[in-house]
CHARMM internal coordinates of N, CA and C (Angstrom, degrees):
IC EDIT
DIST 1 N 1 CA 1.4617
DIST 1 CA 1 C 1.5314
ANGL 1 N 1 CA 1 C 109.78
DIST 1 C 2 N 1.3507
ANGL 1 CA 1 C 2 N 118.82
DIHE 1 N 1 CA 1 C 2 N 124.35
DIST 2 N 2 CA 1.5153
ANGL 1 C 2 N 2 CA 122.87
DIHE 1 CA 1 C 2 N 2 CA -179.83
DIST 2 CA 2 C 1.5464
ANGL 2 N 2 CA 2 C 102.68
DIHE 1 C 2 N 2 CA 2 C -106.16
DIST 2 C 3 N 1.4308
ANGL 2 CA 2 C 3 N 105.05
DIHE 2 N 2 CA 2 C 3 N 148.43
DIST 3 N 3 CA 1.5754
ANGL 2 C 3 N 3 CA 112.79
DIHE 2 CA 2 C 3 N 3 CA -179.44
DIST 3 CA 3 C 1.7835
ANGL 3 N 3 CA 3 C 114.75
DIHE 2 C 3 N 3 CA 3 C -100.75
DIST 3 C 4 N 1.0068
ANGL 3 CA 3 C 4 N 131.49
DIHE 3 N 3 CA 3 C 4 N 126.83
DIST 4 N 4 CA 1.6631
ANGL 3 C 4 N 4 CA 131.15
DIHE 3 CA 3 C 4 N 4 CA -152.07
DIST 4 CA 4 C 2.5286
ANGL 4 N 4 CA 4 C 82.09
DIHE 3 C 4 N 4 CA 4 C -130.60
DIST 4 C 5 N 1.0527
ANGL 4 CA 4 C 5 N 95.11
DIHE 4 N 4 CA 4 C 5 N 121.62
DIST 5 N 5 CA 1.5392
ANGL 4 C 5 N 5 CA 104.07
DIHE 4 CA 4 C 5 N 5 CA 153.76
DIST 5 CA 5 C 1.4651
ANGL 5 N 5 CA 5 C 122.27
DIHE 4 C 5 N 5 CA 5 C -140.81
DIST 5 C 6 N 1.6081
ANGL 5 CA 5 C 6 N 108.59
DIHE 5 N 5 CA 5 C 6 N 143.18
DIST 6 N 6 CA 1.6499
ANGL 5 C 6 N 6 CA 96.22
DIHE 5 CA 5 C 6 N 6 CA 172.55
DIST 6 CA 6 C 1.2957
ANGL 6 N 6 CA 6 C 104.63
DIHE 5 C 6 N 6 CA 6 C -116.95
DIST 6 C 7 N 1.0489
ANGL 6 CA 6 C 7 N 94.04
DIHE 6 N 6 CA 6 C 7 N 175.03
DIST 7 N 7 CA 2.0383
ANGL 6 C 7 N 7 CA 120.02
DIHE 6 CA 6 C 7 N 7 CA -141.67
DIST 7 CA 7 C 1.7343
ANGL 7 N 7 CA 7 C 75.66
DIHE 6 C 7 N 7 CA 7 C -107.48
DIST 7 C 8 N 1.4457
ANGL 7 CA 7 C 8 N 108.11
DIHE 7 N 7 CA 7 C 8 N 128.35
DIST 8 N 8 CA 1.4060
ANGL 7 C 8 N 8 CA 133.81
DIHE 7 CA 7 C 8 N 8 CA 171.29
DIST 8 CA 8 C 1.7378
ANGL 8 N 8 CA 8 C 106.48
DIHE 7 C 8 N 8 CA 8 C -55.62
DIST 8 C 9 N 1.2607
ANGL 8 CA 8 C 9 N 122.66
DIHE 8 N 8 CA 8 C 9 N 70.50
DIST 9 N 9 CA 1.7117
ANGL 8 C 9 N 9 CA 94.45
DIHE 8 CA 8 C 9 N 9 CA -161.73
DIST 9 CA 9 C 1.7393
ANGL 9 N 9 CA 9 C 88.72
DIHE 8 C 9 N 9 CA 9 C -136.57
DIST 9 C 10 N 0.9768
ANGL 9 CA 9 C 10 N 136.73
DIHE 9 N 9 CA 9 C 10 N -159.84
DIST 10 N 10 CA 1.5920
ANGL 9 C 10 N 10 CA 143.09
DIHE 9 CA 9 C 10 N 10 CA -170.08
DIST 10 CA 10 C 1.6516
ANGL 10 N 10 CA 10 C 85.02
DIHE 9 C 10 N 10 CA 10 C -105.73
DIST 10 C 11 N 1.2407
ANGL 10 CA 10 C 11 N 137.23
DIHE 10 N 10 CA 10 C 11 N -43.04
DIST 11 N 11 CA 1.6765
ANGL 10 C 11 N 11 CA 135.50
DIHE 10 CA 10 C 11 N 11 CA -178.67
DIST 11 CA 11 C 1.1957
ANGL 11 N 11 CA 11 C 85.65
DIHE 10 C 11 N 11 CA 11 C -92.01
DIST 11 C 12 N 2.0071
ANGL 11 CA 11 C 12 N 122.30
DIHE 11 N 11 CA 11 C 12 N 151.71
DIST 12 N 12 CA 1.1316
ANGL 11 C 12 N 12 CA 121.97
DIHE 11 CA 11 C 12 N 12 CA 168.52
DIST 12 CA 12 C 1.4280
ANGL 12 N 12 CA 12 C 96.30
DIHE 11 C 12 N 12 CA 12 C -111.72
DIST 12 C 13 N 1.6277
ANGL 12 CA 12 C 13 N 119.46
DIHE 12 N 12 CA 12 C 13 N 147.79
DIST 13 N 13 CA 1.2339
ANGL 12 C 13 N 13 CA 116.51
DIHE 12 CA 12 C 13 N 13 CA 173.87
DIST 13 CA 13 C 1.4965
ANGL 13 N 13 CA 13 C 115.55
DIHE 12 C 13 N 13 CA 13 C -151.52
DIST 13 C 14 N 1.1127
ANGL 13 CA 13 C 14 N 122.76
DIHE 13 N 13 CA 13 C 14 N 138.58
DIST 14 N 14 CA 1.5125
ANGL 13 C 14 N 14 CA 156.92
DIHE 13 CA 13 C 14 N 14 CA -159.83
DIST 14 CA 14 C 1.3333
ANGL 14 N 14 CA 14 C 104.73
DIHE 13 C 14 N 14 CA 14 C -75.21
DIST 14 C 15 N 1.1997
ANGL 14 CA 14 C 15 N 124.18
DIHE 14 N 14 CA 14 C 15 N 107.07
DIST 15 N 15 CA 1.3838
ANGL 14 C 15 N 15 CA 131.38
DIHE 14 CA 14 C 15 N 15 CA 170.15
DIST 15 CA 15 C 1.4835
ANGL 15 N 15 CA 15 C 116.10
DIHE 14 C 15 N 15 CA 15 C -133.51
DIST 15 C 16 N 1.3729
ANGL 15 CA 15 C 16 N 120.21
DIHE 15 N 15 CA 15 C 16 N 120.57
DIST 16 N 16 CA 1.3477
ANGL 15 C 16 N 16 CA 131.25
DIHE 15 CA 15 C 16 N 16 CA -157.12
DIST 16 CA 16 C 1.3918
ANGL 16 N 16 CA 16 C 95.44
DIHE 15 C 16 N 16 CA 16 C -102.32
DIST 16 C 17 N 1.9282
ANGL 16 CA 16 C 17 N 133.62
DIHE 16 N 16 CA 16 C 17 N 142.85
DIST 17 N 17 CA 0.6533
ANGL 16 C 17 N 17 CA 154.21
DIHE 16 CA 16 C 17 N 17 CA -144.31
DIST 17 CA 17 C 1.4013
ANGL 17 N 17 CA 17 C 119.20
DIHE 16 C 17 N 17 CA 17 C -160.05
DIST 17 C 18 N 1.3493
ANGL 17 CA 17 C 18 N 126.47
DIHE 17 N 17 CA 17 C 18 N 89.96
DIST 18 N 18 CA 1.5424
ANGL 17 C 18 N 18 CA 123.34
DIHE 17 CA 17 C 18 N 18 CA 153.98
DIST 18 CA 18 C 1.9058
ANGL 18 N 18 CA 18 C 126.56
DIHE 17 C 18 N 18 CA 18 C 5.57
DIST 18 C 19 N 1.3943
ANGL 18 CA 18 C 19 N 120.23
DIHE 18 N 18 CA 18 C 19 N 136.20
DIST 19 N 19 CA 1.2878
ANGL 18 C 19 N 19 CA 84.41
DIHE 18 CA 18 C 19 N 19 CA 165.25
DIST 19 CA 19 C 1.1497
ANGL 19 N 19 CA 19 C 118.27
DIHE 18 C 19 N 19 CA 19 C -104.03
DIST 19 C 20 N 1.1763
ANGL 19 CA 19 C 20 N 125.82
DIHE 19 N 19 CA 19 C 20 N 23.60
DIST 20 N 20 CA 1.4252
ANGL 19 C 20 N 20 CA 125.38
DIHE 19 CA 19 C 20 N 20 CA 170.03
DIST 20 CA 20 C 1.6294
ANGL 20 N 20 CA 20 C 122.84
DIHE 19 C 20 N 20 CA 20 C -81.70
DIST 20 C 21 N 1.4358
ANGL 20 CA 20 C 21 N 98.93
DIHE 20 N 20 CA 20 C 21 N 0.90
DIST 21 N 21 CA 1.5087
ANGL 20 C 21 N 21 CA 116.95
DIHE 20 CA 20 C 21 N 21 CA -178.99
DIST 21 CA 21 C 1.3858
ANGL 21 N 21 CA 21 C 109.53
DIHE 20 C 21 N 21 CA 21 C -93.57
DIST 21 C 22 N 1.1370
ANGL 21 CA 21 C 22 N 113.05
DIHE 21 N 21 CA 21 C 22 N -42.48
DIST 22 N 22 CA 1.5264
ANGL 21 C 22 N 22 CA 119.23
DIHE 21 CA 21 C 22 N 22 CA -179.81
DIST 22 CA 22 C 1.3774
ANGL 22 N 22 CA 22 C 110.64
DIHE 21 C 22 N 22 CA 22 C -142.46
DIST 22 C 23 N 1.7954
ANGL 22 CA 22 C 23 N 104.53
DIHE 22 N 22 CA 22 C 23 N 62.23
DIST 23 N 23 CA 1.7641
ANGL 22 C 23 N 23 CA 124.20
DIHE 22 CA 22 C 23 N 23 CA 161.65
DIST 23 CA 23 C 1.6921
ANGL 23 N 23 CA 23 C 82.10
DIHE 22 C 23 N 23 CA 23 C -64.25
DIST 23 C 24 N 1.4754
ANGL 23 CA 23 C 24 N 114.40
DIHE 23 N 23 CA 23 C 24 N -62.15
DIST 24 N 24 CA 1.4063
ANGL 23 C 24 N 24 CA 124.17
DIHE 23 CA 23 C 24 N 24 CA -133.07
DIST 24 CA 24 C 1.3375
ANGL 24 N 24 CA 24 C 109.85
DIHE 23 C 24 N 24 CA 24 C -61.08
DIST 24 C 25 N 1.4628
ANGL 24 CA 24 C 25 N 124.38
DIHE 24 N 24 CA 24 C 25 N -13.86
DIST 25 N 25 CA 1.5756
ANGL 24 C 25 N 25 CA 140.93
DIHE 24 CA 24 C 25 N 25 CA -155.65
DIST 25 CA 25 C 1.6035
ANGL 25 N 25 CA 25 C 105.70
DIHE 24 C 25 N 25 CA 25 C -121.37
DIST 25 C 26 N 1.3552
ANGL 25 CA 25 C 26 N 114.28
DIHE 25 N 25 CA 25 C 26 N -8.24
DIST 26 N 26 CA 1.7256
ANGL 25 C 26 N 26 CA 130.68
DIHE 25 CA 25 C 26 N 26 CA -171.97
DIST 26 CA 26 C 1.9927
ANGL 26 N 26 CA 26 C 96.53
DIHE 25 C 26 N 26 CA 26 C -50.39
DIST 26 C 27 N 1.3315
ANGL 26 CA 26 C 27 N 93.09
DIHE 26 N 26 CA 26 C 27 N -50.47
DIST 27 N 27 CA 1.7489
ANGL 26 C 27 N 27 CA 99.08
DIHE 26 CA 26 C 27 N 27 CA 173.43
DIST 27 CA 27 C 1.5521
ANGL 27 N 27 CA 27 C 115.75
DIHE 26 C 27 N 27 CA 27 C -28.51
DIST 27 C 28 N 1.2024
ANGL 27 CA 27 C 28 N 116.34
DIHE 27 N 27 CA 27 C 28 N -49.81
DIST 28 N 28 CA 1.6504
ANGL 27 C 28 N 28 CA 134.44
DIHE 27 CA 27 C 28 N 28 CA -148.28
DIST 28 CA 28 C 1.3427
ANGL 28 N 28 CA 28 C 106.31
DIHE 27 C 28 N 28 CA 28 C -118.47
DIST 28 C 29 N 1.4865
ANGL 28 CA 28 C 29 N 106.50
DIHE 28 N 28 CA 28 C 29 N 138.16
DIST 29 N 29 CA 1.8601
ANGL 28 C 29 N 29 CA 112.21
DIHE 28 CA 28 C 29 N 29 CA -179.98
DIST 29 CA 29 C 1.2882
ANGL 29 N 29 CA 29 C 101.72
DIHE 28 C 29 N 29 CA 29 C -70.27
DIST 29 C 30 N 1.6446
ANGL 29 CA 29 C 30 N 116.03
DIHE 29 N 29 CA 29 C 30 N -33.36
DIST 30 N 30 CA 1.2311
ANGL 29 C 30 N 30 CA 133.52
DIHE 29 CA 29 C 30 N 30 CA -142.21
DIST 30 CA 30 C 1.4980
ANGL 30 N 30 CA 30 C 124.77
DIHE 29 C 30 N 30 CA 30 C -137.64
DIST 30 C 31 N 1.2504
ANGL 30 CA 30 C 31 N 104.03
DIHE 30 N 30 CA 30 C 31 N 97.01
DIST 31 N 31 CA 1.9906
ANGL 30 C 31 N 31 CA 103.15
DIHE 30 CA 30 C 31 N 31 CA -179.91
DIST 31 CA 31 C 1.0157
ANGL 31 N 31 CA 31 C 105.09
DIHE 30 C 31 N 31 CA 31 C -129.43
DIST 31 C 32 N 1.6979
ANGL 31 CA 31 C 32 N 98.00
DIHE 31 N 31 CA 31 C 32 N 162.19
DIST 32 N 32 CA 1.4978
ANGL 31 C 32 N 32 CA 130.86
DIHE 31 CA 31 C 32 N 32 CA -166.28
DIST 32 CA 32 C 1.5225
ANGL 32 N 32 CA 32 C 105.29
DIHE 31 C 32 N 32 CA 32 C -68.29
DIST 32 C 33 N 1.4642
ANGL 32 CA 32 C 33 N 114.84
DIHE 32 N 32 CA 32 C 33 N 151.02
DIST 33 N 33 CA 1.8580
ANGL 32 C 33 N 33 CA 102.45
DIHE 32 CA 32 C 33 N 33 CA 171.03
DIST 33 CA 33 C 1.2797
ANGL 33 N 33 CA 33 C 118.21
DIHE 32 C 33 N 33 CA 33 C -84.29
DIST 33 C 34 N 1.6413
ANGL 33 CA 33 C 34 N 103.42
DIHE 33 N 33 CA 33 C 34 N 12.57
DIST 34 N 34 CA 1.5092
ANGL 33 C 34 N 34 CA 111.27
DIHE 33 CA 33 C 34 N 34 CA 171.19
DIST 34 CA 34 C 1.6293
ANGL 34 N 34 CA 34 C 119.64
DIHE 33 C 34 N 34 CA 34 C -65.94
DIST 34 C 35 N 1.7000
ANGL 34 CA 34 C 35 N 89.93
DIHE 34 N 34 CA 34 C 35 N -38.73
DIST 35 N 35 CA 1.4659
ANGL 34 C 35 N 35 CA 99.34
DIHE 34 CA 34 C 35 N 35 CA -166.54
DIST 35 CA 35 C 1.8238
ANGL 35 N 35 CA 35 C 110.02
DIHE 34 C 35 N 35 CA 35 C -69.71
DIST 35 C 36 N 1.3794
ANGL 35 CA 35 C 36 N 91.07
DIHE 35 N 35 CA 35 C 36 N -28.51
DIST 36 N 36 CA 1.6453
ANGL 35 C 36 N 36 CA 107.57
DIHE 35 CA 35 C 36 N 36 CA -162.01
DIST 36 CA 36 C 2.0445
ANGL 36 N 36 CA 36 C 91.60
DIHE 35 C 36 N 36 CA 36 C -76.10
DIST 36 C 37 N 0.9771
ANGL 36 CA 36 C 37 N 119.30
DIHE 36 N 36 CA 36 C 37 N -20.72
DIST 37 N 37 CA 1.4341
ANGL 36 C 37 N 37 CA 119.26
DIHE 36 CA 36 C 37 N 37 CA -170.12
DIST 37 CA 37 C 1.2833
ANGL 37 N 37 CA 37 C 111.63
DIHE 36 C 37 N 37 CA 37 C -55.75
DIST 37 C 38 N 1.3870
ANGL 37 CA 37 C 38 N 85.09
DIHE 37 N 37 CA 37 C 38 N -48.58
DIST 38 N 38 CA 1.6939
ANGL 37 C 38 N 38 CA 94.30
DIHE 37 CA 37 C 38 N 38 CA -164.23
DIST 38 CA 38 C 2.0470
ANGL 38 N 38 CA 38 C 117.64
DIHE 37 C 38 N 38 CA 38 C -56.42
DIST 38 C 39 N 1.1277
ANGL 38 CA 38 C 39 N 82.64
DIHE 38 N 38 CA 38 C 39 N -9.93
DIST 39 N 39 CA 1.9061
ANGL 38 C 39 N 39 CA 113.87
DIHE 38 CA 38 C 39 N 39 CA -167.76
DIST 39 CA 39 C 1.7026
ANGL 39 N 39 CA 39 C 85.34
DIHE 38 C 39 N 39 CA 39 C -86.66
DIST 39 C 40 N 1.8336
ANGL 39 CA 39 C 40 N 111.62
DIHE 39 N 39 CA 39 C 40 N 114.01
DIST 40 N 40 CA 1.4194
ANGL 39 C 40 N 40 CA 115.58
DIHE 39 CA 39 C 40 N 40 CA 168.12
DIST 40 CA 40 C 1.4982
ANGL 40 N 40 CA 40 C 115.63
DIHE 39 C 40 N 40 CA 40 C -64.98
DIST 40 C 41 N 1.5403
ANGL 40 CA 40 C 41 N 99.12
DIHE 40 N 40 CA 40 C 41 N -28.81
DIST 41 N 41 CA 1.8301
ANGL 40 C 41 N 41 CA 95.97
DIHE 40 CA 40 C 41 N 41 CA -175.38
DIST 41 CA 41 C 1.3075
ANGL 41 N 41 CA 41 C 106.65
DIHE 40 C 41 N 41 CA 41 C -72.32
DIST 41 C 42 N 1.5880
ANGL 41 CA 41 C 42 N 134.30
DIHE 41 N 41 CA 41 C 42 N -13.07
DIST 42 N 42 CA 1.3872
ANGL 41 C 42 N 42 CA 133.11
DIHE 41 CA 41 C 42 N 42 CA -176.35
DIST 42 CA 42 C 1.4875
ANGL 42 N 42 CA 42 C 110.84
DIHE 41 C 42 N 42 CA 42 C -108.31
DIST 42 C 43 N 1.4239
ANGL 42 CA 42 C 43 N 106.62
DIHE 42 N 42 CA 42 C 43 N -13.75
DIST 43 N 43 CA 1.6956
ANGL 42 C 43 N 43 CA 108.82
DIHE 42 CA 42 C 43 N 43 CA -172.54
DIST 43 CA 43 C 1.3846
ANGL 43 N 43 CA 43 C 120.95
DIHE 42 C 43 N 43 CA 43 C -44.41
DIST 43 C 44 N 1.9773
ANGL 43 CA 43 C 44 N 102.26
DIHE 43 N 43 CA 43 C 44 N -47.11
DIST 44 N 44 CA 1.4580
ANGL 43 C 44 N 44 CA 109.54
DIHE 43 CA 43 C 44 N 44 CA -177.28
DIST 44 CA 44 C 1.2355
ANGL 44 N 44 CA 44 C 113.62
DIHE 43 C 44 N 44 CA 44 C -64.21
DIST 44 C 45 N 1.4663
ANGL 44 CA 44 C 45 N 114.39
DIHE 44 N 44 CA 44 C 45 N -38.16
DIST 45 N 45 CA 1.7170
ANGL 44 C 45 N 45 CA 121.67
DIHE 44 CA 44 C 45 N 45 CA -158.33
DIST 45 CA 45 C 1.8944
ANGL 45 N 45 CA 45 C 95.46
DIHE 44 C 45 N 45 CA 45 C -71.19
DIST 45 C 46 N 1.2135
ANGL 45 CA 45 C 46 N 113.97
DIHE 45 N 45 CA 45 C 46 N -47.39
DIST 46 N 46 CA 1.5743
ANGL 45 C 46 N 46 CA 99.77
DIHE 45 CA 45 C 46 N 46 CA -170.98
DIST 46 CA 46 C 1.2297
ANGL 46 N 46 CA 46 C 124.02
DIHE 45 C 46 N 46 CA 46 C -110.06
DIST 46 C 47 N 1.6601
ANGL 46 CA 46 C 47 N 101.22
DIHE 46 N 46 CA 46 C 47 N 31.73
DIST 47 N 47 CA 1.7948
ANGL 46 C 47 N 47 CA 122.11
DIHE 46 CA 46 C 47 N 47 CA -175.30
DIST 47 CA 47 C 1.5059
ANGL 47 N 47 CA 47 C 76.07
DIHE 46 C 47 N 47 CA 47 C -82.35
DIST 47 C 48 N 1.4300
ANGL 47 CA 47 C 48 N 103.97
DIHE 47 N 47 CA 47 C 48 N -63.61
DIST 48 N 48 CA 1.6619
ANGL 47 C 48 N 48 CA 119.97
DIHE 47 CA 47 C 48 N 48 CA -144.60
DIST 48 CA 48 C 1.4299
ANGL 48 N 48 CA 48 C 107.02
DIHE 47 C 48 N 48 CA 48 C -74.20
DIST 48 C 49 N 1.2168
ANGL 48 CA 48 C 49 N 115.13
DIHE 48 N 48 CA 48 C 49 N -28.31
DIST 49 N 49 CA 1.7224
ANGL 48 C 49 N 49 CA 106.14
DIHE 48 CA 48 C 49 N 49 CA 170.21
DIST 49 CA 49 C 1.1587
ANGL 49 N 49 CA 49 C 127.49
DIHE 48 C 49 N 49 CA 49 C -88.92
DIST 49 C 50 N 1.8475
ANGL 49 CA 49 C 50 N 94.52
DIHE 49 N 49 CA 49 C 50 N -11.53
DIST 50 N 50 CA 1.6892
ANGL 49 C 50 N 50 CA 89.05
DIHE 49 CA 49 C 50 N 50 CA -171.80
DIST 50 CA 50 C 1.5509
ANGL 50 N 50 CA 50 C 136.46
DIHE 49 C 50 N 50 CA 50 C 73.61
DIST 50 C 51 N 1.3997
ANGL 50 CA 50 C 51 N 95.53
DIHE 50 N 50 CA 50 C 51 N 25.86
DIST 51 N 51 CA 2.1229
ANGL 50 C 51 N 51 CA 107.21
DIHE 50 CA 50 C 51 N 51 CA -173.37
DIST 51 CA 51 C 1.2208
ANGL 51 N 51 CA 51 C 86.63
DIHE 50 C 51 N 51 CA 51 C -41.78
DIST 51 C 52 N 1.5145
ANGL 51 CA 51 C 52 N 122.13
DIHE 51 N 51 CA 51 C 52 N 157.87
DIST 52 N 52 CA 1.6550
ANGL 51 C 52 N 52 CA 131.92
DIHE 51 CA 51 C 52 N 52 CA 127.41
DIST 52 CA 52 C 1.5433
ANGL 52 N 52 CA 52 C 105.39
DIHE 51 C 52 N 52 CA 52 C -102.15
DIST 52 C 53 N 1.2674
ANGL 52 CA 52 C 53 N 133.81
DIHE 52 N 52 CA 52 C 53 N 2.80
DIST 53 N 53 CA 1.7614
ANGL 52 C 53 N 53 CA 127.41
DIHE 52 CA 52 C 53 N 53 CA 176.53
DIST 53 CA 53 C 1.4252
ANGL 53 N 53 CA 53 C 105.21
DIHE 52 C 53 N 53 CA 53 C -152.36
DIST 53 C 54 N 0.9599
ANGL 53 CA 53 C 54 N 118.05
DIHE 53 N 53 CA 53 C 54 N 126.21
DIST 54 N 54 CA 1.6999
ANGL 53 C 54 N 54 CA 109.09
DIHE 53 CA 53 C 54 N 54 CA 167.90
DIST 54 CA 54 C 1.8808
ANGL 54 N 54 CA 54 C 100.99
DIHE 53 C 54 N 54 CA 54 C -118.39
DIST 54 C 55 N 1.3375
ANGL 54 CA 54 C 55 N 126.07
DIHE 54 N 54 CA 54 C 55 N 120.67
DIST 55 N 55 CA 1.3239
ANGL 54 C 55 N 55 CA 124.89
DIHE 54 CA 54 C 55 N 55 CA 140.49
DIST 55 CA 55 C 1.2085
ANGL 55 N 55 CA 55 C 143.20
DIHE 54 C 55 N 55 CA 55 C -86.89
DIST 55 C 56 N 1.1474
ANGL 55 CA 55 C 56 N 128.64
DIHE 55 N 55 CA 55 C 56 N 135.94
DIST 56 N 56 CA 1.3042
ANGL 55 C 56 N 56 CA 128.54
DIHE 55 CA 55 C 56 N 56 CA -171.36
DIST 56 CA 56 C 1.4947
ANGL 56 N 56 CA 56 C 120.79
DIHE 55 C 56 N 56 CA 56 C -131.99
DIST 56 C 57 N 1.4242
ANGL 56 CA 56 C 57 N 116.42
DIHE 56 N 56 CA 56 C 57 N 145.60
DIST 57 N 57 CA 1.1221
ANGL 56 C 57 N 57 CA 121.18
DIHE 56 CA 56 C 57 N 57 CA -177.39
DIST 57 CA 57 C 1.7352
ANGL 57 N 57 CA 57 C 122.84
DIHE 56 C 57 N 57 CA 57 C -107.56
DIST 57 C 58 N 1.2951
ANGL 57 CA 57 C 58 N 136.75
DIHE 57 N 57 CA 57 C 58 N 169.48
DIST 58 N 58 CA 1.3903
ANGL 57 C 58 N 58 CA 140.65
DIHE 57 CA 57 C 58 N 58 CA 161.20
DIST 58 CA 58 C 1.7432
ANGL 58 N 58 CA 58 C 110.97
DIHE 57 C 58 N 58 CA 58 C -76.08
DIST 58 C 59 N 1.1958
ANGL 58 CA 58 C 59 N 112.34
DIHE 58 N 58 CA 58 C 59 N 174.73
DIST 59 N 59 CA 1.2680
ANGL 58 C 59 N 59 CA 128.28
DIHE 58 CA 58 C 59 N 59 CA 152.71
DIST 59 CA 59 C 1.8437
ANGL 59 N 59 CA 59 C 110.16
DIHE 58 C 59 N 59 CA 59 C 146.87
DIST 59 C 60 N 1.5916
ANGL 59 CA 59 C 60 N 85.30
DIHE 59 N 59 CA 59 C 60 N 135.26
DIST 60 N 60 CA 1.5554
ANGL 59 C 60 N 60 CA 104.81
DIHE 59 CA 59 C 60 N 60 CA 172.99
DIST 60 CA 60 C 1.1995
ANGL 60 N 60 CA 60 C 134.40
DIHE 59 C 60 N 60 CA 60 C -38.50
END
COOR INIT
IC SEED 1 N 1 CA 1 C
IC BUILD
């Protein structure tokens, strides 16, 4: 199972994600970009844009 979220932004964009990055968030449709910060592989991506919401979806 791969984890797919898009970045709250006026362009939507596709960023593919390990699930060992976000086992911990599998609970929730919906997390903070607080949680995702703490994650080095995501640090750069939502230092620099500045998310306030990231959603994410499943798929096979």
């Amino acid at each position: 199972m791969k984890f797919v979220y898009y970045l709250s932004l006026n362009k939507i964009e596709l960023v593919h994600i390990t699930h060992s990055i976000l086992q911990k968030n599998t609970s929730s449709q919906s997390i903070w970009w607080g949680n995702l910060l703490s994650e080095s592989y995501n640090k750069f991506v939502l230092s620099a844009l500045m998310i306030q919401k990231v959603k994410f979806f499943t798929y096979k």
